[in-house]
N, C-alpha and C positions, 0 to 999 in steps of 0.2 A: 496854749491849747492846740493851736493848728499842728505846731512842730510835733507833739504827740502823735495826734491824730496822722498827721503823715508819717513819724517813726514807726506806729506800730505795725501798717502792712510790712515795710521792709524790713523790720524783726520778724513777724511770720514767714514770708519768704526766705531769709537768708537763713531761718534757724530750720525749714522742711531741707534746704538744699544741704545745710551742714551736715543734718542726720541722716540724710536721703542715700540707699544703697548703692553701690556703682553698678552702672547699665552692664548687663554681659549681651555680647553681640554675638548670636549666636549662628553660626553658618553650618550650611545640611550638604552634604557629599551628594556624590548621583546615588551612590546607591543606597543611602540611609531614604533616598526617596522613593524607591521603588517597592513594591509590596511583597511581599513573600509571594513565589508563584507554585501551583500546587505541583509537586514533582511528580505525580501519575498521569503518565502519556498513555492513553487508549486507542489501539490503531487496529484495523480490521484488514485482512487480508482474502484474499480469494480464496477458495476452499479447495480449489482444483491445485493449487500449487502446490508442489511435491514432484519427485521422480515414481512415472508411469509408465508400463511394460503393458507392449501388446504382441503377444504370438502371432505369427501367422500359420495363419489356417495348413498351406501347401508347405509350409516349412516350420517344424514345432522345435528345429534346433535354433532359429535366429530370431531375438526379440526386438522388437523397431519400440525403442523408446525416446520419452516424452519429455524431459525436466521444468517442467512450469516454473520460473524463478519470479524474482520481486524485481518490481521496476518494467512488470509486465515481455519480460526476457523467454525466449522459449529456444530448446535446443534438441533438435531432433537428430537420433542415431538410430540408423538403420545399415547394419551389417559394416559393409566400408561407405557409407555415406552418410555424413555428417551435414547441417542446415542449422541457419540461426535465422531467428527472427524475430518479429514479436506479436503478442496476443492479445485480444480484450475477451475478460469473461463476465457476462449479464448475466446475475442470478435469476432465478423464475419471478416474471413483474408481480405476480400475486401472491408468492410463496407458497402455493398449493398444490405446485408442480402441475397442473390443467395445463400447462405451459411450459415446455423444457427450458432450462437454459440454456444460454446461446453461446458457441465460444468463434471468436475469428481469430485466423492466423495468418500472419502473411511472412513468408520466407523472404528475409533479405540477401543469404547469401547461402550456397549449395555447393560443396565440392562437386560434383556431379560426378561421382563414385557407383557402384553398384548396389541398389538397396536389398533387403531380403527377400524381397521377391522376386531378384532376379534382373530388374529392370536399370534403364542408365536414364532419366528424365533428368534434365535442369529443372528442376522448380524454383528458381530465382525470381522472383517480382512473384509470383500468382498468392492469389488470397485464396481462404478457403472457410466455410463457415459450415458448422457443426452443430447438432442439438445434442447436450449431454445428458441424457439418462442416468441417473444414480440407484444403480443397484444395493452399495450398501457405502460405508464411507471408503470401503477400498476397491472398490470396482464401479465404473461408469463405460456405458456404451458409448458409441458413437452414434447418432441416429443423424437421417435425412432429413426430417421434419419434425418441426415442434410437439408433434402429438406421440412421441415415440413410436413410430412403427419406421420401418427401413431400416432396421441399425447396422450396422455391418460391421463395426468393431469392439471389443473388448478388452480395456485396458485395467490391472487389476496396481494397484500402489506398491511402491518398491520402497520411497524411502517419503517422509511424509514434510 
């Protein structure tokens, strides 16, 4: 009776292992672990960028324009005088426009050539800081102060 007694587990064990499935070992790649990522990139851009043309006033045949690029890239041409640099543009903090927005530019580099109005200045290294008036999406002044009064130029959009 003992001999029994001890045959029967090792009859249940060996007859679970006999019928028992074989193990699959399953191994996962890097990318069956990664998750689907969702393919729509949403990216905002400054609104001012685009190529802008400003007449001047004493001269309505030569236009000093503006090309605002990405990567905050800015390329000024003005008659034979050509300037790169680059810009930061702050939209209005409250979006009410109570508040213009603000653009800085600072030239890095300046053929120092003749611009339309005549003049030979190096502007190489100077900053300069603007409040942009927006008269409609294709025309913005240039103003002195945040509260739009001073403006002194008018740049209307060439290419957007």
């Amino acid at each position: 009776m003992k001999r029994i007694a001890l045959l029967m587990p090792f009859l249940v064990i060996a007859h679970a292992l006999v019928h028992a499935e074989p193990a699959v070992v399953a191994t996962a790649k890097s990318a069956d672990l990664q998750q689907d990522q969702n393919s729509i990139r949403i990216s905002t851009r400054p609104e001012i960028l685009g190529l802008w043309g400003m007449e001047m006033p004493n001269n309505k045949k030569c236009v000093e324009y503006y090309n605002f690029r990405g990567g905050n890239q800015v390329v000024v041409n003005s008659a034979k005088e050509w300037s790169t640099g680059l810009f930061e543009y702050q939209p209005s903090p409250d979006n009410t426009l109570s508040v213009l927005p603000t653009l800085v530019m600072q030239v890095n580099y300046e053929n120092n050539e003749v611009d339309c109005s005549g003049h030979k200045v190096d502007q190489a290294g100077e900053v300069s800081q603007y409040f942009v008036q927006w008269k409609s999406a294709n025309q913005i002044n240039f103003c002195a102060n945040e509260l739009g009064k001073d403006c002194f130029a008018t740049l209307r959009r060439v290419l957007p």
